[in-house]
ROTOR-587230 format. One record per residue (C-alpha): residue number from 0; residue in one letter; x, y, z. Coordinates in Angstrom, 3 decimals. Each point is the difference from the previous one (the first is absolute). Layout:
residues N
[NUM; 'A'; [X; Y; Z]],
...
end
This chain:
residues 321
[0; 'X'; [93.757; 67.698; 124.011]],
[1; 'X'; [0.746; -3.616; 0.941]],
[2; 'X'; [2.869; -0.288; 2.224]],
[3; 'X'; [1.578; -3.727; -1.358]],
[4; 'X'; [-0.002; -0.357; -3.755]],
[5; 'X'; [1.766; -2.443; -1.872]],
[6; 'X'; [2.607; 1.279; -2.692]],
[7; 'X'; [0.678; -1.452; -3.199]],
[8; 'X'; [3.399; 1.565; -1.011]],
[9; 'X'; [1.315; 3.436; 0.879]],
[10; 'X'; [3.184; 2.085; -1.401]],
[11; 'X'; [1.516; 2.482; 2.469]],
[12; 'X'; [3.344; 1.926; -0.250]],
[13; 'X'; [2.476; -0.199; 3.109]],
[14; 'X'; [-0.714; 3.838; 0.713]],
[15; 'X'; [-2.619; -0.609; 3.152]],
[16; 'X'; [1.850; 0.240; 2.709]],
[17; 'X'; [-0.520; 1.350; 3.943]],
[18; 'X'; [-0.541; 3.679; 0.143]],
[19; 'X'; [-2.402; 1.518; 2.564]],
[20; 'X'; [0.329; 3.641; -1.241]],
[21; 'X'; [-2.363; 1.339; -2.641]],
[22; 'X'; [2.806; 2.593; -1.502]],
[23; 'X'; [2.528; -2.746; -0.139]],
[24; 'X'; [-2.653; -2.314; -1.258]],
[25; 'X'; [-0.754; 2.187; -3.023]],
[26; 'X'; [3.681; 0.947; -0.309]],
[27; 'X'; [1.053; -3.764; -0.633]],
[28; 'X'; [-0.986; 0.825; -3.901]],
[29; 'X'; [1.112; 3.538; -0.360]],
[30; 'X'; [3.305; -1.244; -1.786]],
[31; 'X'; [1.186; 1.107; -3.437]],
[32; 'X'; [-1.903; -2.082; -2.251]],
[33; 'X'; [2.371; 1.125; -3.115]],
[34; 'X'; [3.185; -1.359; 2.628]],
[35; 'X'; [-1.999; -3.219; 0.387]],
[36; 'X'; [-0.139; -0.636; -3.872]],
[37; 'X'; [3.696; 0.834; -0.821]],
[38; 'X'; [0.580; -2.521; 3.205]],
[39; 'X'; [-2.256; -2.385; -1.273]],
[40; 'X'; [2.330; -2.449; -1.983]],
[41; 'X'; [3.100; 0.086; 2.400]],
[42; 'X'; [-2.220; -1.055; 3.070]],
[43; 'X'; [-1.988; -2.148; -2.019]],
[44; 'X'; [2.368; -3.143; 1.507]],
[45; 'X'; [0.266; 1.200; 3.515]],
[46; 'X'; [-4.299; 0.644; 0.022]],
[47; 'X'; [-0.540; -3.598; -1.559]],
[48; 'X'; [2.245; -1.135; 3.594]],
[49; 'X'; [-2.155; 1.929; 1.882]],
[50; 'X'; [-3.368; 0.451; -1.360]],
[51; 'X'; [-2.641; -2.386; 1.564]],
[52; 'X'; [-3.215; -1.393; -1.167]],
[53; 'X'; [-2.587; 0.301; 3.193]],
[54; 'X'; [-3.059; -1.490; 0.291]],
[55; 'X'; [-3.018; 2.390; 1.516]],
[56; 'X'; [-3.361; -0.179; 1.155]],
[57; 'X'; [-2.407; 2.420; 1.459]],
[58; 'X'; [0.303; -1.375; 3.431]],
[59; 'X'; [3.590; 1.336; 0.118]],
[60; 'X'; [-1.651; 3.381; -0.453]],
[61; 'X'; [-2.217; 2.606; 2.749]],
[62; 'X'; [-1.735; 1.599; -1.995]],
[63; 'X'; [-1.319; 3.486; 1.174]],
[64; 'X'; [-2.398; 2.843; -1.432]],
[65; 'X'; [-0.800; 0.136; -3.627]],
[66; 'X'; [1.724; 2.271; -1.941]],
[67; 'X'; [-2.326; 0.206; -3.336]],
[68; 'X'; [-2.427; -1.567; -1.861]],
[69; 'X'; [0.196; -0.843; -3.871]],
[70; 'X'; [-1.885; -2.053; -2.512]],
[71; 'X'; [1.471; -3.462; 0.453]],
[72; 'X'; [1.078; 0.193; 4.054]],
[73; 'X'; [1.080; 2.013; 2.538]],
[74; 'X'; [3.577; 1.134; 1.681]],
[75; 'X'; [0.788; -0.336; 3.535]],
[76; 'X'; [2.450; 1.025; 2.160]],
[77; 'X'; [1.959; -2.842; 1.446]],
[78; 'X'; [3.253; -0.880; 1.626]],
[79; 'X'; [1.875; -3.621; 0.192]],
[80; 'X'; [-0.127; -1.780; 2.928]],
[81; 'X'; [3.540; -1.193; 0.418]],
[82; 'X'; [1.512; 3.454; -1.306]],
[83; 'X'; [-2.496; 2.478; 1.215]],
[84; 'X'; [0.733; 1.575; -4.081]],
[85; 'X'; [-3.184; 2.604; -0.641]],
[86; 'X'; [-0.855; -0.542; -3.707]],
[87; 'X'; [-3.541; 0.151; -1.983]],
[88; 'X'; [-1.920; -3.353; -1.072]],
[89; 'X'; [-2.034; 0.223; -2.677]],
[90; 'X'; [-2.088; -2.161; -0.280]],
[91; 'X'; [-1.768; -1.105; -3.328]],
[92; 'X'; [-2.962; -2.338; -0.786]],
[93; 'X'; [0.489; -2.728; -2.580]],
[94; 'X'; [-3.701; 0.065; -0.433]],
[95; 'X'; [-0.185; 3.999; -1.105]],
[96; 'X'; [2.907; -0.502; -2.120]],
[97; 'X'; [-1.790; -2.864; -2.301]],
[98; 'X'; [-3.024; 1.963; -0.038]],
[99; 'X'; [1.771; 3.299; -1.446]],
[100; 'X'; [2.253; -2.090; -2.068]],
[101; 'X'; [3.253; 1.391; 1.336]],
[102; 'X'; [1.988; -3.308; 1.161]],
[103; 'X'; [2.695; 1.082; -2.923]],
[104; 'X'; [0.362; 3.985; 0.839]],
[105; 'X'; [0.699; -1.413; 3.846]],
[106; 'X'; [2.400; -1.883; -0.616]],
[107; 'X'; [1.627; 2.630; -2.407]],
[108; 'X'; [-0.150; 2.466; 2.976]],
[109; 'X'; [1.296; -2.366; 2.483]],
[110; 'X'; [3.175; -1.699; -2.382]],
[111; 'X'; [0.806; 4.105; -0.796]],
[112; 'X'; [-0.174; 1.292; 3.633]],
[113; 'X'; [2.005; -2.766; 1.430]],
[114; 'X'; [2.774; 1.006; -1.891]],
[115; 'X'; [0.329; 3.385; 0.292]],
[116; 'X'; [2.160; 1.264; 2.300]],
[117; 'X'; [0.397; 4.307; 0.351]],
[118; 'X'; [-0.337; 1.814; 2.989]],
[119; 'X'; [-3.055; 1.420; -1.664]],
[120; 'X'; [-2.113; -3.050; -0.522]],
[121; 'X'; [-2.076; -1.712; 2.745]],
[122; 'X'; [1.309; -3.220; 0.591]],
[123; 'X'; [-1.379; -2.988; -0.815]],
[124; 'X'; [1.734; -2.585; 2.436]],
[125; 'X'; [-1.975; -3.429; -0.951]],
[126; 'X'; [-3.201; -1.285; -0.377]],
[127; 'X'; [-1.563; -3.028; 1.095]],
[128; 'X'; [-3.328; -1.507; -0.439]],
[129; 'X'; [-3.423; -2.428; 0.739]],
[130; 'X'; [-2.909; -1.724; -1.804]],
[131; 'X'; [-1.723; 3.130; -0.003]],
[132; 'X'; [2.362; 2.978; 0.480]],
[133; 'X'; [3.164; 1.879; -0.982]],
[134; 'X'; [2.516; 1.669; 2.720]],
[135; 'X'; [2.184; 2.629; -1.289]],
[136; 'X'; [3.072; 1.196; 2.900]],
[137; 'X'; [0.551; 3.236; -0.939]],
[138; 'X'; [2.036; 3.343; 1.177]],
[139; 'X'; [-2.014; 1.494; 2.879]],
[140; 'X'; [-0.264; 4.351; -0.761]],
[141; 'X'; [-1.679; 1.468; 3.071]],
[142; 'X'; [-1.774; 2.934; -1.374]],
[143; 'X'; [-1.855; -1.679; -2.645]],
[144; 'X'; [-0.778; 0.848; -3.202]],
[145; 'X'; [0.722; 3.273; -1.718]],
[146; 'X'; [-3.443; 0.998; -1.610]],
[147; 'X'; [-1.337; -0.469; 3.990]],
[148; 'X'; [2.916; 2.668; 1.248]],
[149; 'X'; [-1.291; 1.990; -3.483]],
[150; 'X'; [-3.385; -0.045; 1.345]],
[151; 'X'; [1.010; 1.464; 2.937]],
[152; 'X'; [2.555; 2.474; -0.913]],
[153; 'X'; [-2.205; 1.159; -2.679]],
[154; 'X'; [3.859; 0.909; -1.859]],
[155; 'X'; [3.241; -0.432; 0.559]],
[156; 'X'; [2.886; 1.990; 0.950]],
[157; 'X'; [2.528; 0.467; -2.673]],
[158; 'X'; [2.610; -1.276; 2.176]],
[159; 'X'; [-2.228; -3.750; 0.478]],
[160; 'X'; [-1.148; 0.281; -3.628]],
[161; 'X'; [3.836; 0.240; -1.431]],
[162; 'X'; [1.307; -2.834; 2.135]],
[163; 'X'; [-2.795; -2.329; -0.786]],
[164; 'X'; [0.528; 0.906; -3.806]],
[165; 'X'; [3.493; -0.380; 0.682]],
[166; 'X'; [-0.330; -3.900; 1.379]],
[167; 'X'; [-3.118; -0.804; -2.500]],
[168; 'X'; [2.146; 0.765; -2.703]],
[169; 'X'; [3.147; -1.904; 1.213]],
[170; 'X'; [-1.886; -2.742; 0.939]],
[171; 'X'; [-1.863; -0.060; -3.415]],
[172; 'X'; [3.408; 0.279; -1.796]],
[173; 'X'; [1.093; -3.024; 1.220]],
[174; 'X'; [-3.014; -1.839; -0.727]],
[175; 'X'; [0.128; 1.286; -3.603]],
[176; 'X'; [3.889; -1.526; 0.140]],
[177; 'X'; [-1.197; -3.165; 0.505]],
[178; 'X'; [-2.586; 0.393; -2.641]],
[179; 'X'; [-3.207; 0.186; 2.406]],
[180; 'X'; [-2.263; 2.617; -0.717]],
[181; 'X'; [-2.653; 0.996; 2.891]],
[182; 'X'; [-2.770; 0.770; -1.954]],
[183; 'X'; [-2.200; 1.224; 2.594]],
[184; 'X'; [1.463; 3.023; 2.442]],
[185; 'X'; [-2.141; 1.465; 2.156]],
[186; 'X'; [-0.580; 1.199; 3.780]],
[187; 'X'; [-1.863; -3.041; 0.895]],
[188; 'X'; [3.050; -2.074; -1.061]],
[189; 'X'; [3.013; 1.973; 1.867]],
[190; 'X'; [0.442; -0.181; 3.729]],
[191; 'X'; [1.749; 2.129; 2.071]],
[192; 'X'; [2.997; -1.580; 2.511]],
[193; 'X'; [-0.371; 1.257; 3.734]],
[194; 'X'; [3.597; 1.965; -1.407]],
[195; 'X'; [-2.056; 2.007; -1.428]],
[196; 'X'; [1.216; -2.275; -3.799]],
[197; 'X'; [-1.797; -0.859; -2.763]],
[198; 'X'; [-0.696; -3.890; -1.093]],
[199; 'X'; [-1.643; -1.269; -3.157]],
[200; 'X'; [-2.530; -2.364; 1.052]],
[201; 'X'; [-2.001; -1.770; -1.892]],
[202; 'X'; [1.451; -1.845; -3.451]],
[203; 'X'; [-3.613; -1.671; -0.913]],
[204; 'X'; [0.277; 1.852; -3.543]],
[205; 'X'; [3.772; -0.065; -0.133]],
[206; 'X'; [1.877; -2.086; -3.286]],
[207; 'X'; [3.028; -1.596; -0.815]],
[208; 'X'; [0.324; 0.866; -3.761]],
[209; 'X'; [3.691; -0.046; -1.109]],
[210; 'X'; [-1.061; 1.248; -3.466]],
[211; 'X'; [-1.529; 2.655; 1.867]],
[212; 'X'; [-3.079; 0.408; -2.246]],
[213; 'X'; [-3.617; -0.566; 1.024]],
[214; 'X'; [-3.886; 0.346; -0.911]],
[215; 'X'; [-1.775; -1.044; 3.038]],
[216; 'X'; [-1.943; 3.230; 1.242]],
[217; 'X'; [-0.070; -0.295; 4.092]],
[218; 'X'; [0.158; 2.643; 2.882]],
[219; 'X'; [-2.013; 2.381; 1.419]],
[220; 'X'; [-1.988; 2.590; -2.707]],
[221; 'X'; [1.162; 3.437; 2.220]],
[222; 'X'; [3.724; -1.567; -0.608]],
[223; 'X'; [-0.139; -1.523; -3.831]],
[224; 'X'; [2.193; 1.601; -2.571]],
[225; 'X'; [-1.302; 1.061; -3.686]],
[226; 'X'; [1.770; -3.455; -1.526]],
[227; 'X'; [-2.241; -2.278; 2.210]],
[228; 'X'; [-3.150; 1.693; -0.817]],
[229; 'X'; [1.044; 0.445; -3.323]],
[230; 'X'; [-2.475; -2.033; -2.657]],
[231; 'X'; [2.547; -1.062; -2.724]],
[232; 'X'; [0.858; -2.342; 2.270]],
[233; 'X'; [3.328; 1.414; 0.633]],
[234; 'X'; [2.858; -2.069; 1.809]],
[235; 'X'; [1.862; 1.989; 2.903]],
[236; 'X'; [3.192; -0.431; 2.404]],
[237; 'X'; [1.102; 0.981; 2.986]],
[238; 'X'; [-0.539; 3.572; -0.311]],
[239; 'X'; [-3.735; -0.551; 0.902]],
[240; 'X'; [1.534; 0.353; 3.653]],
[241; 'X'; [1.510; 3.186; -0.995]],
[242; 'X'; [-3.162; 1.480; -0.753]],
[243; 'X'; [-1.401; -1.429; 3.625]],
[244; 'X'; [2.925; 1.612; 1.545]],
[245; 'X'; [-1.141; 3.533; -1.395]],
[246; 'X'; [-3.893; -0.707; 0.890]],
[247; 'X'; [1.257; -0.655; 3.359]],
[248; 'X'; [2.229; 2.808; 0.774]],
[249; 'X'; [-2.941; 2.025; -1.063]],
[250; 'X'; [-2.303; -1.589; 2.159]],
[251; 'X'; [2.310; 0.034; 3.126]],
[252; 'X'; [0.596; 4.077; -0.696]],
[253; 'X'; [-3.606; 0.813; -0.749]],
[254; 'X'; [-2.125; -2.929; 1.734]],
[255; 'X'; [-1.924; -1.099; -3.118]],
[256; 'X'; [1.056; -1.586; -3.232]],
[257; 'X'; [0.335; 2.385; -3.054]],
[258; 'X'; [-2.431; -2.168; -2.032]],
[259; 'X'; [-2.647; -0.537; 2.382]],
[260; 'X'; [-3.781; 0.294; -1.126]],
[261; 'X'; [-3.330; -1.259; 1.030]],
[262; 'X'; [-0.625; -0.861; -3.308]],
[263; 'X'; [2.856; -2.901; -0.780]],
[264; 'X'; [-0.409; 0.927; -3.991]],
[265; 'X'; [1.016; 3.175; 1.043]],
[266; 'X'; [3.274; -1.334; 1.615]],
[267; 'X'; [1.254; -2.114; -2.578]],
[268; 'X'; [-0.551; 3.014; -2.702]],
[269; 'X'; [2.118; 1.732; 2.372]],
[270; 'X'; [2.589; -2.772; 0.220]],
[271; 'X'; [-0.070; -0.344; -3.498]],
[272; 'X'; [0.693; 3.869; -0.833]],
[273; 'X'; [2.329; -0.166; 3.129]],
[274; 'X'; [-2.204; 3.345; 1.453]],
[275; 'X'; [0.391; 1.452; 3.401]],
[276; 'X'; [0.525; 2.930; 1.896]],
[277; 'X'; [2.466; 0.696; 2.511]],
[278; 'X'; [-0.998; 2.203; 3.061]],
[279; 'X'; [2.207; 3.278; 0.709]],
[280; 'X'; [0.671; -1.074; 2.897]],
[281; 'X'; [2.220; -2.952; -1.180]],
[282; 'X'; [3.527; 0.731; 0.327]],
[283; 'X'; [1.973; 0.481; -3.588]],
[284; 'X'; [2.526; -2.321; 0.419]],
[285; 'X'; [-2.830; -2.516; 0.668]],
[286; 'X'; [-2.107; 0.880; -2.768]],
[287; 'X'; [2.977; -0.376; -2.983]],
[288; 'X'; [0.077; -4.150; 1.972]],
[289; 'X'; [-3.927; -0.062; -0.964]],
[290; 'X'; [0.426; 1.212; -3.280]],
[291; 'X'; [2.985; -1.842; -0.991]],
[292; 'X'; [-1.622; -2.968; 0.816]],
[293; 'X'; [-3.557; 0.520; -1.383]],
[294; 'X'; [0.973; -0.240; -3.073]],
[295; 'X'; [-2.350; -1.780; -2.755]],
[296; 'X'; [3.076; -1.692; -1.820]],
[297; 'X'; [1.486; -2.284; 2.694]],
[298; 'X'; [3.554; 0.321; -2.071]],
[299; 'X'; [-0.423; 3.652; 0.873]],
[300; 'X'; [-0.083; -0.792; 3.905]],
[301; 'X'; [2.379; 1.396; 2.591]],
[302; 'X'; [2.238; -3.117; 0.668]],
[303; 'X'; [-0.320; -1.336; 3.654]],
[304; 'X'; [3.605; 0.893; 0.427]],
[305; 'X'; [-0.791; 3.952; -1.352]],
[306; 'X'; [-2.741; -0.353; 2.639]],
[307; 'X'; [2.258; -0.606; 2.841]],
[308; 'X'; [2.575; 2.291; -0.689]],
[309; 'X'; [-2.617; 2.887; -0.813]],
[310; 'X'; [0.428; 3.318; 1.550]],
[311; 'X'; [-3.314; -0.434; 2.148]],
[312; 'X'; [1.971; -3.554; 1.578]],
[313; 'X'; [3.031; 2.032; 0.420]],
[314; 'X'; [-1.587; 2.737; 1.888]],
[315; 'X'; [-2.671; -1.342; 2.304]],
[316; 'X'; [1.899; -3.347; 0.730]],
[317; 'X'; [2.806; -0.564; 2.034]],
[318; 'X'; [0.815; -3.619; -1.090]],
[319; 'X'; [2.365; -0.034; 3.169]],
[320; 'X'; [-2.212; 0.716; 2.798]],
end
């Protein structure tokens, strides 16, 4: 990566500031995103005072190892100069994302991302950019993502699978009362906080749709609900992420998703007739999330709120530790 590069514009948030210890680092976003709504309007005045628009290049950056690879760029791990703050650059290629088409679902993910603010959501402090790429500052969560740990721990505990459900599903609540639906929950897009805390990621397929109806069919096939692959064309809402939230829960209990198949006819038959099987060795409580979820009707979908307060939540996570 060059070391000087010369920056159009940038937007950044006041919220980088010096802090040399990881744990402290990640904790500077763990506060109530609900408080920070109902807050919103009467600090609105006093955050207008305060708020400052700062101009950055890469130069006031180290940049360190690289943290991933994806189709338009890569993410490194970085810290500012001045502040010593740890975050993680992305950075994305102008060039890839005219070839693929995608300068309009970037900018979607980037206005959306900005502006969420829930201790559940990786932070997505500013951006700035070049003639010829894109830097994202984002939220820096030490253990990466959480289909590597998956890959690893084969399973999870029930204890780790109820609190991640637990955040996911707060996290996604909020989103939903702001009218964003996710539209494409996976592993690959939820990383896991040094904390041991769970952060949605990645917003690429994410919408702002305040009539909260849609027809564009995106996400991953293992994750896509019946009314996506549907062929009459149907329209769909935020309860798509409902039914990711059950396909994950599976796949964090049992360590594959329930309609997985070689053959990718196969899996969308499956989708379509909403047809697993749960193993025996998947505790009840967990099982009656999975199935309350997988439902083919999305109206007939366990709320997100249900989901939270479920008996398998209440016993396997201690929201106070």
């Amino acid at each position: 990566m060059a070391e000087n590069t010369t920056v159009d514009a940038v937007v950044i948030d006041n919220k980088i500031i010096s802090n040399e210890k990881l744990e402290k680092l990640e904790g500077d976003s763990q506060t109530d995103g609900k408080e920070n709504v109902q807050n919103n309007e009467s600090n609105k005045e006093e955050k207008a005072k305060d708020d400052k628009v700062k101009m950055w290049k890469l130069d006031n950056f180290e940049i360190g190892r690289n943290l991933g690879k994806g189709k338009f760029g890569n993410v490194y791990l970085a810290r500012e100069k001045k502040s010593h703050f740890v975050i993680a650059l992305k950075v994305l290629f102008k060039e890839q994302i005219e070839r693929f088409q995608v300068r309009v679902q970037i900018k979607r993910e980037i206005e959306i991302q900005f502006h969420l603010r829930h201790p559940n959501i990786l932070r997505l402090y500013g951006y700035f950019y070049d003639d010829t790429r894109i830097y994202l500052i984002l939220e820096y969560a030490a253990r990466g993502t959480l289909f590597n740990y998956l890959q690893k721990q084969k399973r999870l505990t029930d204890a780790v699978a109820a609190k991640y459900l637990y955040q996911l599903t707060d996290a996604l609540d909020y989103c939903h009362g702001l009218g964003v639906i996710h539209r494409d929950i996976k592993p690959e897009n939820l990383l896991i906080t040094v904390r041991d805390d769970l952060k949605i990621a990645d917003f690429g397929w994410s919408v702002y749709t305040p009539d909260s109806r849609r027809q564009t069919v995106c996400g991953t096939l293992d994750y896509l609900p019946p009314e996506m692959i549907s062929q009459n064309n149907k329209s769909y809402d935020s309860k798509v992420d409902h039914w990711s939230v059950g396909v994950l829960v599976y796949e964090m209990l049992v360590g594959s998703a329930p309609f997985g198949d070689a053959n990718s006819k196969n899996t969308l038959l499956k989708i379509s007739q909403a047809r697993f099987t749960i193993p025996d060795f998947v505790h009840k409580k967990a099982v009656d999330v999975i199935q309350s979820l997988l439902k083919i009707a999305p109206s007939a979908r366990a709320s997100l709120s249900d989901v939270k307060n479920s008996e398998y939540v209440k016993e396997f996570y201690n929201k106070t530790e």
